[in-house]
BAVOMAR-659527 format. One line per field, with one value per residue (C-alpha): residue number from 1; residue in one letter; chain; x, y, z. Coordinates in steps of 0.25 Angstrom, whole numbers. Layout:
num: c(NUM / ...)
residu: c(a / ...)
chaine: c(A / ...)
east: c(X / ...)
north: c(Y / ...)
up: c(Z / ...)
END
This chain:
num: c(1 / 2 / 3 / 4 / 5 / 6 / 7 / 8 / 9 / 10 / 11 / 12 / 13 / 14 / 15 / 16 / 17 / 18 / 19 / 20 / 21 / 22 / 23 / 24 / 25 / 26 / 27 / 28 / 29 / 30 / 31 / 32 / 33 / 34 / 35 / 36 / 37 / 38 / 39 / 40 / 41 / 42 / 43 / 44 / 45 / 46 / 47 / 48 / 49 / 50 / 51 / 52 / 53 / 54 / 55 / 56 / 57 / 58 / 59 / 60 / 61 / 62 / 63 / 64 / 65 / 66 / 67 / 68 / 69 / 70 / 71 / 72 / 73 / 74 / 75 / 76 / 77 / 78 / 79 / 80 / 81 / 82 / 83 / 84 / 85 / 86 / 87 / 88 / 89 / 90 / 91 / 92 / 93 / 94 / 95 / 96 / 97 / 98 / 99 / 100 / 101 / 102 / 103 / 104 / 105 / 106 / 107 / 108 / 109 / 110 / 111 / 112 / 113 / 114 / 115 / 116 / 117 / 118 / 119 / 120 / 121 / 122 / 123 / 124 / 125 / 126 / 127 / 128 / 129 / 130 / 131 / 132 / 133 / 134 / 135 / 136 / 137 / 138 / 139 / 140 / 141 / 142 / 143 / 144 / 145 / 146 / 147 / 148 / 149 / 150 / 151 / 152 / 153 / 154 / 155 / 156 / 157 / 158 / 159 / 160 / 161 / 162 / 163 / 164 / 165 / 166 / 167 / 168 / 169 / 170 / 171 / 172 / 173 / 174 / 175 / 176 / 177 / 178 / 179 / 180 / 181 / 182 / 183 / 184 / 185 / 186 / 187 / 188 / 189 / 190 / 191 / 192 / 193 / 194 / 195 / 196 / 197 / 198 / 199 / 200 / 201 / 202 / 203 / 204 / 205 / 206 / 207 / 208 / 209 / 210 / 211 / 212 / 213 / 214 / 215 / 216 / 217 / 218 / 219 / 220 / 221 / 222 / 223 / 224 / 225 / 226 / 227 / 228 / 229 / 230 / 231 / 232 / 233 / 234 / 235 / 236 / 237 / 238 / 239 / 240 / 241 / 242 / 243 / 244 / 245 / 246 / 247 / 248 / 249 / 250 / 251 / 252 / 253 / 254 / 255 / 256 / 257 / 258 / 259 / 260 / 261 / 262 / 263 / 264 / 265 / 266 / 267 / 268 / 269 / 270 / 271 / 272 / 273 / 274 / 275 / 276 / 277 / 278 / 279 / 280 / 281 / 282 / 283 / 284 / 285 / 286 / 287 / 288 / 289 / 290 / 291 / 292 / 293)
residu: c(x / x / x / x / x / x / x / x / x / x / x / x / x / x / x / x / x / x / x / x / x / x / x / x / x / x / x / x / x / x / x / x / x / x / x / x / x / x / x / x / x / x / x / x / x / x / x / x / x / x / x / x / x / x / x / x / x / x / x / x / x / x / x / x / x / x / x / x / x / x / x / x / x / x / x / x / x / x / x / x / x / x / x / x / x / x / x / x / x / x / x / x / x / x / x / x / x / x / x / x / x / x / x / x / x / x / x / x / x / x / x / x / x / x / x / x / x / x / x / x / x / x / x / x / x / x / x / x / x / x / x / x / x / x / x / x / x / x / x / x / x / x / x / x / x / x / x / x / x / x / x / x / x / x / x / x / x / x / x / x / x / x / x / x / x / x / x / x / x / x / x / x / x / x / x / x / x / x / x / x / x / x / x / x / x / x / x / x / x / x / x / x / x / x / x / x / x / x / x / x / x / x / x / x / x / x / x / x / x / x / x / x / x / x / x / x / x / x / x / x / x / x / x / x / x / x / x / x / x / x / x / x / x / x / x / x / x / x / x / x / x / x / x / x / x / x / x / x / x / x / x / x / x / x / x / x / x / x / x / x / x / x / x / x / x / x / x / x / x / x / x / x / x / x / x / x / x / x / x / x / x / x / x / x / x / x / x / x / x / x / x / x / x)
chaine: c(A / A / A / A / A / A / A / A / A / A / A / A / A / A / A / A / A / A / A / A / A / A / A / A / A / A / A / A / A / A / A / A / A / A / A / A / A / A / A / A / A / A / A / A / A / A / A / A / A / A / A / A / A / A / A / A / A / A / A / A / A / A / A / A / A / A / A / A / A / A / A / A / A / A / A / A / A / A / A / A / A / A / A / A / A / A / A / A / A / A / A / A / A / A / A / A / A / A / A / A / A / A / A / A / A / A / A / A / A / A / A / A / A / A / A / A / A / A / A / A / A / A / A / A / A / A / A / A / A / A / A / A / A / A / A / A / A / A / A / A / A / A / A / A / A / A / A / A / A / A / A / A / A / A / A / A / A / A / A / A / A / A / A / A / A / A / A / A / A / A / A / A / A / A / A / A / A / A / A / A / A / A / A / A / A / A / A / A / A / A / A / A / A / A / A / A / A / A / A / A / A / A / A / A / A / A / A / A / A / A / A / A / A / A / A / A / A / A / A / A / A / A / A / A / A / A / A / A / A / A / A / A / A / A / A / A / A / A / A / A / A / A / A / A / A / A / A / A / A / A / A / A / A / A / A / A / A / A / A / A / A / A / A / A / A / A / A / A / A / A / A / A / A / A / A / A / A / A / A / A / A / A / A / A / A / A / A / A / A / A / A / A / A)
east: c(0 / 9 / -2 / -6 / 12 / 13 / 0 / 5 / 17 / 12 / 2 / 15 / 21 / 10 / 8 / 22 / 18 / 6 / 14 / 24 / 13 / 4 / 12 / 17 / 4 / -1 / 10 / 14 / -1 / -2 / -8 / -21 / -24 / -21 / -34 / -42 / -51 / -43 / -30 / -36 / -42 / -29 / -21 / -32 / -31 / -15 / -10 / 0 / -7 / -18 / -9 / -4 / -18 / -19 / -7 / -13 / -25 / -19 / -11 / -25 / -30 / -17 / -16 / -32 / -25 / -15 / -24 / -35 / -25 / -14 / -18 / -13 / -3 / 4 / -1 / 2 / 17 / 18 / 14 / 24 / 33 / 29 / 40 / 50 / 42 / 42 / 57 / 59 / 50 / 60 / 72 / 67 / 60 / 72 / 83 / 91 / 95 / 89 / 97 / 103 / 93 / 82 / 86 / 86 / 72 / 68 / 74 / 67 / 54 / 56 / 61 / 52 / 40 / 45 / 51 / 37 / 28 / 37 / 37 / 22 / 16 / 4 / -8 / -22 / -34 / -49 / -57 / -66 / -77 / -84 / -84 / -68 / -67 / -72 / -60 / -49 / -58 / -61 / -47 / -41 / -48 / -49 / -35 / -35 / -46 / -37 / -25 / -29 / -33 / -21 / -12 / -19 / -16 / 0 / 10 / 23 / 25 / 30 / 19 / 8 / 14 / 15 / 1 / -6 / 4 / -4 / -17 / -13 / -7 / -21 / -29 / -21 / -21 / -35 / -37 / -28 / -37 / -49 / -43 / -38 / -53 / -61 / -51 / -55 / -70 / -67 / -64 / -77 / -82 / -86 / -99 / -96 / -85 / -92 / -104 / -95 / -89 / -74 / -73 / -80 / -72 / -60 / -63 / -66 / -52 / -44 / -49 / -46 / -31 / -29 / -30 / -25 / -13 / -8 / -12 / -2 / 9 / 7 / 6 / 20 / 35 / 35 / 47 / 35 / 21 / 27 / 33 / 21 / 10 / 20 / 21 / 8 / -2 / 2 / 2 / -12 / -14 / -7 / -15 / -29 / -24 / -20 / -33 / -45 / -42 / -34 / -20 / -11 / 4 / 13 / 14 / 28 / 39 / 48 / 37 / 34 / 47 / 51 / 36 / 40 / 56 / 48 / 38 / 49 / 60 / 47 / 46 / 61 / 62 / 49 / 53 / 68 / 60 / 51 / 62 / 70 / 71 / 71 / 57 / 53 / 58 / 51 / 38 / 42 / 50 / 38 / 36 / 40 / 27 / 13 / 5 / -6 / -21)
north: c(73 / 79 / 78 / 61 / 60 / 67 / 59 / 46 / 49 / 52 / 40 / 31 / 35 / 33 / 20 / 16 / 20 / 13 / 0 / 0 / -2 / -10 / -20 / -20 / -22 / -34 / -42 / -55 / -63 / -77 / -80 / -85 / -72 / -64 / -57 / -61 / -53 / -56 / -52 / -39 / -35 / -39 / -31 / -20 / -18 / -15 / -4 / -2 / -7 / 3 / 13 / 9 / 8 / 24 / 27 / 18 / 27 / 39 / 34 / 29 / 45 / 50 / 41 / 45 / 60 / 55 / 44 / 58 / 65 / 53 / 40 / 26 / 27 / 37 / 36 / 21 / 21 / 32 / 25 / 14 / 26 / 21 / 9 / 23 / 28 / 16 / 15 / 29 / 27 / 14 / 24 / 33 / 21 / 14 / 25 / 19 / 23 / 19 / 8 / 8 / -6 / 4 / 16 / 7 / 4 / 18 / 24 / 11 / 16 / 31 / 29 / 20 / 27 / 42 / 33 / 26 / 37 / 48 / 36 / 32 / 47 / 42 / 49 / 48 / 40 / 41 / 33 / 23 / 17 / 6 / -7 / -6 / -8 / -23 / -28 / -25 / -23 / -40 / -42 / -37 / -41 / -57 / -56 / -49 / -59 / -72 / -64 / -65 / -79 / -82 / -74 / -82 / -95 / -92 / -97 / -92 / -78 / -71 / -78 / -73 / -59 / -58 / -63 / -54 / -41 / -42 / -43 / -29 / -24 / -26 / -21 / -8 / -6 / -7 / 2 / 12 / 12 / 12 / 25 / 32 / 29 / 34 / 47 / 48 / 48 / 59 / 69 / 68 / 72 / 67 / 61 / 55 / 47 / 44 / 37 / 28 / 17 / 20 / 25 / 13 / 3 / 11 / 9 / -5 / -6 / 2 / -7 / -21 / -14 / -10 / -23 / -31 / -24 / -26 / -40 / -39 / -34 / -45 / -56 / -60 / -53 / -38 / -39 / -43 / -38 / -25 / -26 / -32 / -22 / -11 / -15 / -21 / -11 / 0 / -10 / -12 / 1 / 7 / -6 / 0 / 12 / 10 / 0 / 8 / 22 / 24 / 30 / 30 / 28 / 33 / 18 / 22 / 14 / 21 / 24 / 11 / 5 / 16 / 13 / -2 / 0 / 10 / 0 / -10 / 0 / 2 / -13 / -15 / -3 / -9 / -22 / -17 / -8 / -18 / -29 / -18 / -24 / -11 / -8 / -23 / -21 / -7 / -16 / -19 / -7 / 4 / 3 / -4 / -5 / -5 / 6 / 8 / 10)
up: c(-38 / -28 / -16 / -20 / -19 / -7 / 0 / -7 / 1 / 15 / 13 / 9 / 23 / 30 / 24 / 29 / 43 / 43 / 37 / 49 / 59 / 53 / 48 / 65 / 68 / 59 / 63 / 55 / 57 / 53 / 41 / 46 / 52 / 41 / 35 / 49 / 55 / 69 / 62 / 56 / 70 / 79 / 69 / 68 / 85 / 84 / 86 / 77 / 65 / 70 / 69 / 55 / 50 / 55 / 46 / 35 / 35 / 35 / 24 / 17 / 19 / 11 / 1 / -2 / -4 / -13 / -22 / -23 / -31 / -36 / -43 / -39 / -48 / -39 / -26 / -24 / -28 / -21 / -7 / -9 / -3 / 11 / 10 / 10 / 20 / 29 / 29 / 35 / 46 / 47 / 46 / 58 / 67 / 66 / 65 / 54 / 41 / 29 / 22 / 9 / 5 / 9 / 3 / -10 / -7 / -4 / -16 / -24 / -20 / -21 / -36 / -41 / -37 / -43 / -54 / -57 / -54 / -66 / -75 / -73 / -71 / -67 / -72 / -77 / -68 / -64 / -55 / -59 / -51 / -60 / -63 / -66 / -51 / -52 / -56 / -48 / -36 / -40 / -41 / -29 / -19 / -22 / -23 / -9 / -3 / -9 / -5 / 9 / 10 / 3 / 14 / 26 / 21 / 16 / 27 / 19 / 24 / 11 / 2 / 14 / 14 / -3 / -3 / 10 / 5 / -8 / -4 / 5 / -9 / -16 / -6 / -5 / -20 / -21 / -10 / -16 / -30 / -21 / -14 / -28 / -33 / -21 / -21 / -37 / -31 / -20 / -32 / -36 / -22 / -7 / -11 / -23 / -16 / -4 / -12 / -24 / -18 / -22 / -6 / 1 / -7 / -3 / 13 / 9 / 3 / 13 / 25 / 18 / 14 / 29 / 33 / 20 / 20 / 32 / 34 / 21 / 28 / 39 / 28 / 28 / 28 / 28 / 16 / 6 / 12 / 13 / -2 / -8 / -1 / -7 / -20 / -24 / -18 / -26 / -39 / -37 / -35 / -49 / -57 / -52 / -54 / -70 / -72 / -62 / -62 / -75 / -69 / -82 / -81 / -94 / -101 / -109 / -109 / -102 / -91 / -90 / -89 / -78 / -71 / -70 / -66 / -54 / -50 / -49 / -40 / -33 / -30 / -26 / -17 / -10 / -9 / -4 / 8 / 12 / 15 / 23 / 38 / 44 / 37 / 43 / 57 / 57 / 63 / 74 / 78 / 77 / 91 / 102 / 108 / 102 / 103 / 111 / 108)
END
């Protein structure tokens, strides 16, 4: 337990990282080019998206650490972390302390998850690889697919950005089961995993996310892409995880109660960080000048 934390943390950086230049290099496209093939190869031959999608990868590569030895259930609150990490990078790009508004968010964030995590204790879970698959699998990505052709034809901003922040947020929770199964399979052994297809849906998966999520965070204002990619991923992922893989929460009253309160502080402090016009000015303040191939 203690390595999948300490990899879920490390992966929650390096998410954040990977957020600042990405979002700099998808830029605000109109809605028209959203989920084209010309938008995902202009965006593709930046160079700081490109260096974004490094940090993403290597944030992939240690979360695969910390989804081998944890389960959804504490892995993916755990990764929400990056919205703490992303205001220290703000802190020492910037070279102004934090604010007392963000410090509220921070502590929102850091409470909730401990809070939630004691309460739920999570526990339990196995992979399965049948038919169970079917369904979620057949609910997720028509959602995603209508998601996207929902997102190019939407003109408001904020509806555009609630709508292509949650295809990114489905896409990333699958992904994040896919991983937590294909590591299940990886205890079995090297051959085992490389001929079930648990793996090659995972690639599949990660590829679509990379894309979908940043086209996401280009959808509309950063104050609700950042929120709602935040906040539904890891719902998605802890809903797979209690209905494909068994993960068992304690279901008291008390624990309940505490688990919800959590989820909600969780929420708060998100939505608190993402509206912070130091973390929304941090885009355009990475560099100065873009970097060179």
């Amino acid at each position: 337990m203690i390595i999948s934390i300490l990899a879920s943390l490390v992966a929650g950086f390096l998410n954040a990282v990977s957020g600042v230049f990405q979002r700099k290099g998808i830029g605000s496209p109109e809605p028209e080019r959203l989920y084209t093939k010309t938008q995902i190869t202009t965006t593709s031959k930046n160079k700081f998206w490109q260096i974004g999608a490094l940090a993403e990868g290597l944030a992939a590569i240690i979360e695969l650490v910390a989804l081998y030895f944890g389960s959804l259930l504490l892995v993916e609150p755990l990764l929400m972390t990056n919205l703490v990490f992303l205001l220290i990078i703000v802190h020492f790009r910037l070279k102004k302390l934090v604010t007392l508004h963000e410090w509220i968010g921070i502590g929102a964030i850091c409470i909730g998850v401990s809070s939630f995590l004691i309460a739920a204790n999570p526990h339990g879970g196995k992979g399965s690889y049948g038919i169970i698959w079917l369904a979620p699998v057949l609910t997720i990505v028509p959602l995603m697919f209508f998601g996207a052709v929902a997102a190019r034809r939407i003109h408001n901003q904020k509806s555009r950005g609630l709508i292509g922040a949650l295809v990114g947020g489905l896409s990333l929770g699958l992904t994040a089961a896919l991983t937590r199964l294909a590591m299940l399979q990886l205890h079995s052994g090297i051959i085992p995993t490389l001929t079930h297809w648990p793996l090659y849906a995972l690639i599949a998966s990660a590829i679509v996310s990379l894309f979908a999520v940043q086209v996401g965070y280009g959808s509309g204002p950063l104050t609700i892409t950042q929120s709602i990619l935040e906040i539904s991923s890891p719902i998605v992922s802890i809903l797979l995880g209690l209905l494909l893989f068994g993960d068992r929460i304690d279901t008291s009253g008390v624990a309940i109660s505490v688990e919800t309160f959590s989820f909600l502080i969780i929420i708060i402090g998100v939505v608190i960080l993402s509206a912070s016009k130091r973390i929304l000015s941090l885009e355009s303040t990475v560099t100065s000048t873009e970097p060179t191939g």
